[in-house]
C-alpha positions as CSV (number, residue, x, y, z in Angstrom):
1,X,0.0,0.0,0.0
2,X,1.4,3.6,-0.8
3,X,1.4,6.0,1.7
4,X,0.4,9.8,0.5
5,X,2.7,12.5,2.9
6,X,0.4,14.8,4.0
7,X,0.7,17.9,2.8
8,X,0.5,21.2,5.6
9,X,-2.3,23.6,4.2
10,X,-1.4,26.3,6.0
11,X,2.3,26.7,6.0
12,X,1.9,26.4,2.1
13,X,-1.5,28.8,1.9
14,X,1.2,31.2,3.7
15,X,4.2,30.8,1.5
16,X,1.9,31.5,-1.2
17,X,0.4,34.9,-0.2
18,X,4.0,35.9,0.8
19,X,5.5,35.2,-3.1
20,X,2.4,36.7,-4.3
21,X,2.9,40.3,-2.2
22,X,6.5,40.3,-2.9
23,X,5.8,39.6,-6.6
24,X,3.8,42.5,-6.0
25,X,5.6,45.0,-4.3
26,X,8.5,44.3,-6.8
27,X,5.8,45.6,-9.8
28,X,4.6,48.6,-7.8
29,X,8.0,50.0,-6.6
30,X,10.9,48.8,-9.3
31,X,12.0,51.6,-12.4
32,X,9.1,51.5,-14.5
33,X,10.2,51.7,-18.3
34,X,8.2,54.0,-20.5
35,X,5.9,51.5,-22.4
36,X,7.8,50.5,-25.7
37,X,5.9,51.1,-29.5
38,X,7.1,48.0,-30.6
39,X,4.5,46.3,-32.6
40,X,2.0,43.8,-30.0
41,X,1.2,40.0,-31.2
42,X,-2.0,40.1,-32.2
43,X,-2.3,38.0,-34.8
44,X,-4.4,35.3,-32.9
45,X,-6.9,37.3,-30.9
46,X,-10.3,38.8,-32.4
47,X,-10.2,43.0,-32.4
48,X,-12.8,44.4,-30.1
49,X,-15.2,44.8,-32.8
50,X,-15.7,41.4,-32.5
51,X,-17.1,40.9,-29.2
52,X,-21.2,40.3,-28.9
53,X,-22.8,42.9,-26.9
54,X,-25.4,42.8,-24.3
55,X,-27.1,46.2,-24.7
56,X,-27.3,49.0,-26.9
57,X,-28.6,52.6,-27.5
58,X,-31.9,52.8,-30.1
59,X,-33.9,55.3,-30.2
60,X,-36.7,55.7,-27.7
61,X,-40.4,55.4,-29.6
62,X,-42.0,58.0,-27.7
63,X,-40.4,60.6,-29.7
64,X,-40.0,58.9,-33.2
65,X,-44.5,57.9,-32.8
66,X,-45.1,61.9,-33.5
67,X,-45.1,65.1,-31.8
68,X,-47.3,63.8,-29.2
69,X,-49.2,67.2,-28.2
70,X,-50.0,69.7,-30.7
71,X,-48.9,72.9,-30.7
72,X,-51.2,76.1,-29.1
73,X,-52.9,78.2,-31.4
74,X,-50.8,81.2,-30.1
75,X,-47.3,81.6,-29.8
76,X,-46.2,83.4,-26.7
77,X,-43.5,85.0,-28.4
78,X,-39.8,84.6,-30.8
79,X,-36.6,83.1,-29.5
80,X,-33.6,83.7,-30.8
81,X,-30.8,81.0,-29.2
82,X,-27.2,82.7,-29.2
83,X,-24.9,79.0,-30.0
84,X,-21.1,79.8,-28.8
85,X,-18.0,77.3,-28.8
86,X,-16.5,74.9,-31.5
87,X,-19.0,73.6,-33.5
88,X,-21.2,70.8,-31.8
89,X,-21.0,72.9,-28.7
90,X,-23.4,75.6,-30.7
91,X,-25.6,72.0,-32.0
92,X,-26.2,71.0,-28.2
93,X,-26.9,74.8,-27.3
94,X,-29.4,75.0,-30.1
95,X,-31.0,71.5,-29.2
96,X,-31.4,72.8,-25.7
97,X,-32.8,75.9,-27.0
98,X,-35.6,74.3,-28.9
99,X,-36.3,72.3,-26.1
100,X,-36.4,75.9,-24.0
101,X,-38.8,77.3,-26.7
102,X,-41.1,74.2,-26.9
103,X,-41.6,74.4,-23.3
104,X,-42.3,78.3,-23.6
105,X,-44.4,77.8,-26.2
106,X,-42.3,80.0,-28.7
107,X,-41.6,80.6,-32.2
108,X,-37.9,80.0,-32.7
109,X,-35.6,82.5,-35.2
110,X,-33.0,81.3,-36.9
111,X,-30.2,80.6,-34.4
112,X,-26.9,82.8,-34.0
113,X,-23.8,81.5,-34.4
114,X,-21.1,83.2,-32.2
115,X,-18.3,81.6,-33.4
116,X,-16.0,84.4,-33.9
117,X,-14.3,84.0,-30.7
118,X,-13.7,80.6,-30.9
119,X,-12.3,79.9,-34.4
120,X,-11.9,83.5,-35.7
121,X,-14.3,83.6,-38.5
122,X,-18.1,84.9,-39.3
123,X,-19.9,81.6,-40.6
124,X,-23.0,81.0,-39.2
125,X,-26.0,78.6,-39.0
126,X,-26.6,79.0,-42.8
127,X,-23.7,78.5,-43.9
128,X,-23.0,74.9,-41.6
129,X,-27.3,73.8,-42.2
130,X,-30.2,73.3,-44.6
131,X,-32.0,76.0,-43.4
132,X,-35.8,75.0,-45.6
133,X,-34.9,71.6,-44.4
134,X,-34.7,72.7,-40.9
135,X,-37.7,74.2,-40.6
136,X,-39.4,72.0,-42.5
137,X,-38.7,68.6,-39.8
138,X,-39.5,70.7,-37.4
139,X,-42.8,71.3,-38.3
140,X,-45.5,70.3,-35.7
141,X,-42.7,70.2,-33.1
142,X,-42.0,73.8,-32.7
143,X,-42.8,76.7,-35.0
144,X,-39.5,78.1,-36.6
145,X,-39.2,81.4,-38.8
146,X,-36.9,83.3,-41.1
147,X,-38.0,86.5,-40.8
148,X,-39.9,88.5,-37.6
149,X,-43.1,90.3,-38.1
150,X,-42.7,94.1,-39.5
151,X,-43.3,95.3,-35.9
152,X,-40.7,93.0,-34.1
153,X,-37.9,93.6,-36.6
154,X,-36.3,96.5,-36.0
155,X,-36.2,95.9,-32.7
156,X,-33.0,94.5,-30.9
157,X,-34.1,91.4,-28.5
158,X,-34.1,91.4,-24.9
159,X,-31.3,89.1,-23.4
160,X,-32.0,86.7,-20.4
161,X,-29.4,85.4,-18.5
162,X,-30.2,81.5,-18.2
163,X,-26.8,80.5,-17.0
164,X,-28.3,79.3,-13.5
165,X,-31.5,77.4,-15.2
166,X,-31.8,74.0,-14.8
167,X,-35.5,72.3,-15.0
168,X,-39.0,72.9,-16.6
169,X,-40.3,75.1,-14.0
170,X,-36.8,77.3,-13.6
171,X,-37.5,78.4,-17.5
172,X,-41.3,79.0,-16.5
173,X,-40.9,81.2,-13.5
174,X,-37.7,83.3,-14.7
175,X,-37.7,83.1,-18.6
176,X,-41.3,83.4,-20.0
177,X,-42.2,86.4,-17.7
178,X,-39.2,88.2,-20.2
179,X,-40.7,86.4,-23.0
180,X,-44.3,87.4,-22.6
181,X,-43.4,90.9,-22.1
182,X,-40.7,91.9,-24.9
183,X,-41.7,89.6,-27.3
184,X,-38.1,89.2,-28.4
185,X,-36.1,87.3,-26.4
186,X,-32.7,86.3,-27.0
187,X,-31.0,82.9,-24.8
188,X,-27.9,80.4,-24.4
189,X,-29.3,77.7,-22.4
190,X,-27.3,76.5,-19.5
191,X,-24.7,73.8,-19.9
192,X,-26.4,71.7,-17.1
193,X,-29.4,70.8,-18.4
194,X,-32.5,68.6,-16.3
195,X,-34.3,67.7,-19.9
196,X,-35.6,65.0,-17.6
197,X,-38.0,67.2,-15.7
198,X,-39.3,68.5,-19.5
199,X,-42.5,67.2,-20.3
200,X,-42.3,64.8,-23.3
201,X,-43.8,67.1,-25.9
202,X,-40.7,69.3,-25.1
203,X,-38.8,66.1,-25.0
204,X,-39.4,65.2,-28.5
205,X,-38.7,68.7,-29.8
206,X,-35.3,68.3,-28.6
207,X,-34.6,64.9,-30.3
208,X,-36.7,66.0,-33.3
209,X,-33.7,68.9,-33.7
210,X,-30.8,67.2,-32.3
211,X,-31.4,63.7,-34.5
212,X,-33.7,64.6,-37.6
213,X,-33.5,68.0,-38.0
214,X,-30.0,69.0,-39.1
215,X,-28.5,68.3,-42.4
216,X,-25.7,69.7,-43.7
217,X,-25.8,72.1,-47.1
218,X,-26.0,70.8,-50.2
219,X,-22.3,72.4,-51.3
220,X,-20.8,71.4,-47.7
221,X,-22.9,68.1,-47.7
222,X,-21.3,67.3,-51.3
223,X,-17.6,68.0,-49.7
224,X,-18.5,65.8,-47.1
225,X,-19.7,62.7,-49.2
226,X,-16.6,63.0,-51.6
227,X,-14.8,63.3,-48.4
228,X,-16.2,60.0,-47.6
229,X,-16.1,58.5,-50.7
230,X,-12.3,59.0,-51.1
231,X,-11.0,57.6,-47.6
232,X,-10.1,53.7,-48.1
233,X,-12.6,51.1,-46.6
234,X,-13.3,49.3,-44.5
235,X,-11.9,52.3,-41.9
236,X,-12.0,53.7,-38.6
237,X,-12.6,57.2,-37.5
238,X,-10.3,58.5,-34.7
239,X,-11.1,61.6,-33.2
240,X,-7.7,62.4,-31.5
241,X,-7.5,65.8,-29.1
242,X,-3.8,66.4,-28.4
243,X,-3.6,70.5,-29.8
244,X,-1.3,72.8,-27.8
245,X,-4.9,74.7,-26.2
246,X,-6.4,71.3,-25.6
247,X,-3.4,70.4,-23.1
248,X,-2.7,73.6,-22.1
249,X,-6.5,73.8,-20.4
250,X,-6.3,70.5,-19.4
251,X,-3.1,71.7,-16.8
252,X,-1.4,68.3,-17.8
253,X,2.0,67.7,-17.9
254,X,3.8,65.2,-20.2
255,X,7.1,63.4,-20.2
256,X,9.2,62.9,-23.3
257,X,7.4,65.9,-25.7
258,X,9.9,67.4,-28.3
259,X,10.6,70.8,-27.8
260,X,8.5,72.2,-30.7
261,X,5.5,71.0,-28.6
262,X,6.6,71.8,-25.2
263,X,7.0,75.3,-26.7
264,X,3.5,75.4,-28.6
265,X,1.9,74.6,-25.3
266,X,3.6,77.2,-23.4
267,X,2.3,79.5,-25.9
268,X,-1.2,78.7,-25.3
269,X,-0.9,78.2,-22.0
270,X,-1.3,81.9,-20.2
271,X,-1.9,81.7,-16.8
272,X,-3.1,78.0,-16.6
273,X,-0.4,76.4,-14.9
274,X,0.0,72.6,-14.9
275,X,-0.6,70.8,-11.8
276,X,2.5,69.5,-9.7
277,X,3.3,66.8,-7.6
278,X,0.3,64.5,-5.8
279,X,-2.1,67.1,-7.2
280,X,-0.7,66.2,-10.5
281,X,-1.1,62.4,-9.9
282,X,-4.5,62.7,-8.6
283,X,-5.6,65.4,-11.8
284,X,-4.4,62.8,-13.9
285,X,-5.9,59.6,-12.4
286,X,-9.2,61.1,-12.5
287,X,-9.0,60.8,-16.2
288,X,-8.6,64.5,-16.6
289,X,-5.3,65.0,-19.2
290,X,-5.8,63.6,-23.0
291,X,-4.4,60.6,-24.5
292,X,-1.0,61.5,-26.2
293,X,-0.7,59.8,-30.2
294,X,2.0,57.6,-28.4
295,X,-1.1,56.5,-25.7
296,X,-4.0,55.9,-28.1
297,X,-2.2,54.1,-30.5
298,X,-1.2,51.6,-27.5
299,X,-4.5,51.3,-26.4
300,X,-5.5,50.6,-30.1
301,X,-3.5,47.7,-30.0
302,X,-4.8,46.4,-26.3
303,X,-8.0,46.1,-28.6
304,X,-6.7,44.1,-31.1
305,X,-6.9,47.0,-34.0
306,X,-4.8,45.5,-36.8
307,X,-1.8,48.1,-37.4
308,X,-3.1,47.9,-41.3
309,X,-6.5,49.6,-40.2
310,X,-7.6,52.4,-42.3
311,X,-7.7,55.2,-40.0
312,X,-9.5,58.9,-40.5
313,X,-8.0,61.4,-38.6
314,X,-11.0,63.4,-37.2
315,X,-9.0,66.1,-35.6
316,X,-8.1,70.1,-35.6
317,X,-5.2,71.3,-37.2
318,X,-2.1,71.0,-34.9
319,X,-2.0,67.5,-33.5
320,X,1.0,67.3,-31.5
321,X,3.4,64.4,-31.7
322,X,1.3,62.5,-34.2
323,X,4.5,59.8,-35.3
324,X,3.4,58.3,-31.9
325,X,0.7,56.9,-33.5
326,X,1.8,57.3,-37.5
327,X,4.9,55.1,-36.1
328,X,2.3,51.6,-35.3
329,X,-0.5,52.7,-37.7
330,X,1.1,53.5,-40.9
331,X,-2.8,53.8,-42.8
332,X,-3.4,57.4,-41.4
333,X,-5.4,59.9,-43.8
334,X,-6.6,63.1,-42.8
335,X,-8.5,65.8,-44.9
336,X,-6.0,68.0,-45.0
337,X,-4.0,65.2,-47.3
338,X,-7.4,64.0,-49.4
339,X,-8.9,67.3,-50.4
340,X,-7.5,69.8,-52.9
341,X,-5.3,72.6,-51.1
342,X,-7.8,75.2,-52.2
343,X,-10.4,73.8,-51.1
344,X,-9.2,73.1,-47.9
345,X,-8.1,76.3,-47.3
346,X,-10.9,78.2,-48.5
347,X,-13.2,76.3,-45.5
348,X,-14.1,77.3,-42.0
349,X,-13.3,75.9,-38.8
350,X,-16.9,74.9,-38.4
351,X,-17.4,73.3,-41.8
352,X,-14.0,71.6,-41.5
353,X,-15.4,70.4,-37.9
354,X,-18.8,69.5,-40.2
355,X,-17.0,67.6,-42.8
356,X,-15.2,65.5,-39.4
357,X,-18.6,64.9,-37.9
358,X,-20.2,63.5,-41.3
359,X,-17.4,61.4,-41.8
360,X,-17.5,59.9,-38.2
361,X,-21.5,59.0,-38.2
362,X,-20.8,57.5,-41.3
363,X,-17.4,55.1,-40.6
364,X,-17.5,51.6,-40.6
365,X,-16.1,52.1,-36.4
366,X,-15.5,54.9,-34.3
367,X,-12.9,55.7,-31.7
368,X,-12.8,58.8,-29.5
369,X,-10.0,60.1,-27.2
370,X,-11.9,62.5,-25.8
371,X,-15.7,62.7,-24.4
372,X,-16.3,66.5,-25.7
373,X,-19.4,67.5,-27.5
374,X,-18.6,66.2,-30.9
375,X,-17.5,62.8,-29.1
376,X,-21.3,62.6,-27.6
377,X,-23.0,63.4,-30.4
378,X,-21.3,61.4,-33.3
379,X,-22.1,58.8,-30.7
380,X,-25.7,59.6,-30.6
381,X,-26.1,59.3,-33.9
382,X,-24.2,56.7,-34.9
383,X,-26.4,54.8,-32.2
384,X,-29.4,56.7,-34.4
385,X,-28.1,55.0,-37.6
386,X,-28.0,51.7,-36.0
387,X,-24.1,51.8,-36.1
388,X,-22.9,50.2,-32.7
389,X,-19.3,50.0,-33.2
390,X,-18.6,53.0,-31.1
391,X,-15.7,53.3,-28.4
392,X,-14.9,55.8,-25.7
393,X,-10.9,55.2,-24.9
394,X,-10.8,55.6,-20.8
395,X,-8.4,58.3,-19.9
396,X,-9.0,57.4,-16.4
397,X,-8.3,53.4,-16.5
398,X,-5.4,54.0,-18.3
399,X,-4.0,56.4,-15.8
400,X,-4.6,54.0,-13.0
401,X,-3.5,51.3,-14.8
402,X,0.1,52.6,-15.4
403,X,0.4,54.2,-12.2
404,X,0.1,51.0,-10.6
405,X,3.5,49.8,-12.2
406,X,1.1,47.7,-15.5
407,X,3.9,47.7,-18.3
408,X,3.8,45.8,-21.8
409,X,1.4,42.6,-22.0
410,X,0.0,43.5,-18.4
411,X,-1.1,46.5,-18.8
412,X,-2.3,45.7,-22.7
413,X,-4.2,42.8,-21.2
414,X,-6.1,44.8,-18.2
415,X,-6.6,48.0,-21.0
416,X,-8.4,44.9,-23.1
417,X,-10.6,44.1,-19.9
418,X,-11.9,47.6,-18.9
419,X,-13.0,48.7,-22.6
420,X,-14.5,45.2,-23.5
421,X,-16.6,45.6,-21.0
422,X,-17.7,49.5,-21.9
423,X,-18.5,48.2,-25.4
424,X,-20.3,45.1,-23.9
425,X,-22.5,47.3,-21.6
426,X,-22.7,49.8,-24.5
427,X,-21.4,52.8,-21.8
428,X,-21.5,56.2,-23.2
429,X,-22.2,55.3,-26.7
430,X,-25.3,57.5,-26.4
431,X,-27.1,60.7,-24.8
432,X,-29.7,59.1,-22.9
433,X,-32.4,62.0,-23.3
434,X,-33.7,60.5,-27.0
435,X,-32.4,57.2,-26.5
436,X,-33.6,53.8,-24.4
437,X,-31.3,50.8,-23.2
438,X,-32.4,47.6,-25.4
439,X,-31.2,44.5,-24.4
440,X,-29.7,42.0,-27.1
């Protein structure tokens, strides 16, 4: 008969634990080495694209059944909404404004785009959107006109402050009142919007605008298709956000920058300095400083992106160290490279930032580095469309990731883990106002 040796649990349970924290305490405190370029296997895994979902972002059917409550006989009076910023920052304010108007029961005026500001140029809402078209879906939701009566005309419009509204009843009590006594009314809704306390007829306005309502000119929309025709398919659209403004306002500060870039930041920078030691560290592990080229195009890899993808560049003019991701993904094209140098030059910031947004609801996939305005709504839409392959890369996971010591094939495999599961659950891949969680 053969006797077994027993075997001491404990003593071994202990040893074990031991080997694991050294193990451990060897990754968290040794020189970490700046994660290398160098090209990741991937030939035997599936890219993300791949992976079956659970849920995703459709449209909700309350708003696409009708308009749901018909509009009063009389108008209370005309809204103009003042749109400021880049140029799907002015599509959310108008959105919210129509929403505002609905609610107020007013006639909308063609929107004012403030962009001279912000990109240094006078293009405005007709020169970006089909005006007839415009007013035309938007029948039945809210009433929208060209042109003011005679008697309203030459007068300028009375300004109210909404910066501080939030809810339904906030634009009720504080806004009509102006409304119903100057007739004219000019508004920029507040950022921080409660559409969730709108009643659904104001709802659906909102969507109606946001979703159905704005198409492109015919000239700009004919840019934009031959835009689209001329990229390489199947591709992916990568809205990137690493300008010398965007990192100067994000009060980051980045190792290993060549000095044309460390000087293009300190240009834009002003008096926004960059955060230093533990605040630093805790700025940046709350997701708050933008993915460098070098970053994304690691990440890109983590989800198994073959390095021949086709990749649109959906970005600003001045990218900053853009060989860090040229370097792995050598099938970059931009618009700057695709269109005719005329015609590129002859455009505006806002229809440049048009021609970006039509290419990206459009892509075969979408990838953003960002979570800005254009990020959320190209999202939107795409969910609109029916086009699920949408990504958010997490600024946030990746910070805490390499913080915690995760180099190479560790920290590829844990960056794999935390976006799967985003695209799984479908996270941020839509604004939840218009849209409803569907399970698959």
């Amino acid at each position: 008969m053969i006797h077994v040796a027993a075997v001491p649990v404990k003593p071994l349970f202990v040893v074990l634990v031991a080997t694991l924290s050294l193990l451990l305490l060897v990754s968290l405190f040794s020189p970490r080495p700046f994660f290398s370029q160098s090209s990741v296997s991937l030939s035997d895994k599936v890219d993300i694209w791949s992976v079956k979902r659970v849920m995703e972002w459709r449209p909700c059917k309350w708003w696409l059944q009708g308009h749901l409550t018909a509009l009063p006989a009389e108008s209370n009076g005309f809204i103009r909404i003042d749109c400021y910023g880049g140029l799907n920052q002015m599509r959310r304010d108008l959105c919210d404004g129509i929403g505002v108007a609905r609610l107020l029961n007013a006639t909308i005026v063609l929107p004012k785009f403030e962009v001279a500001a912000y990109w240094n140029e006078s293009s405005g809402f007709a020169d970006v959107f089909d005006v007839d078209y415009f007013i035309q879906q938007m029948d039945g939701f809210v009433r929208v006109v060209k042109e003011l009566p005679s008697e309203i005309a030459s007068k300028q419009p009375f300004h109210v402050d909404c910066s501080k509204r939030k809810g339904q009843f906030d634009y009720v009590e504080s806004v009509l009142p102006s409304l119903l006594q100057h007739h004219y009314i000019t508004i920029t809704p507040a950022m921080s919007q409660r559409r969730d306390r709108y009643p659904k007829y104001a709802k659906a306005a909102y969507c109606q605008a946001c979703y159905n309502a704005l198409r492109l000119t015919r000239s700009l929309e004919k840019k934009a298709s031959d835009l689209l025709e001329a990229i390489p398919k199947p591709f992916l659209s990568l809205h990137l956000r690493f300008e010398p403004d965007m990192v100067a306002y994000s009060q980051c500060e980045y190792a290993g920058l060549s000095a044309e870039s460390i000087k293009a930041i300190e240009a834009a920078r002003g008096d926004k300095k960059p955060w230093t030691g533990e605040l630093a560290h805790l700025w940046r592990n709350r997701g708050k400083c933008p993915l460098t080229p070098n970053e994304t195009a690691l990440i890109l890899q983590a989800l198994h992106i073959p390095q021949n993808t086709n990749i649109y560049l959906a970005a600003g003019d001045g990218i900053m160290e853009l060989e860090g991701l040229t370097s792995v993904y050598k099938n970059v094209v931009a618009k700057s490279a695709i269109m005719s140098r005329e015609d590129f030059a002859s455009m505006h910031g806002n229809t440049k930032a048009a021609l970006d947004y039509h290419v990206s609801i459009n892509s075969d996939s979408y990838i953003a580095t960002y979570f800005g305005n254009m990020d959320k709504m190209v999202a939107a839409m795409r969910a609109f469309k029916g086009l699920h392959k949408t990504l958010f890369l997490s600024r946030r996971d990746f910070a805490n990731l390499t913080s915690m010591g995760l180099t190479r094939e560790d920290l590829i495999q844990a960056l794999w883990k935390v976006h799967v599961h985003d695209f799984v659950m479908g996270i941020g891949s839509a604004l939840p106002d218009c849209f409803c969680e569907f399970k698959l």
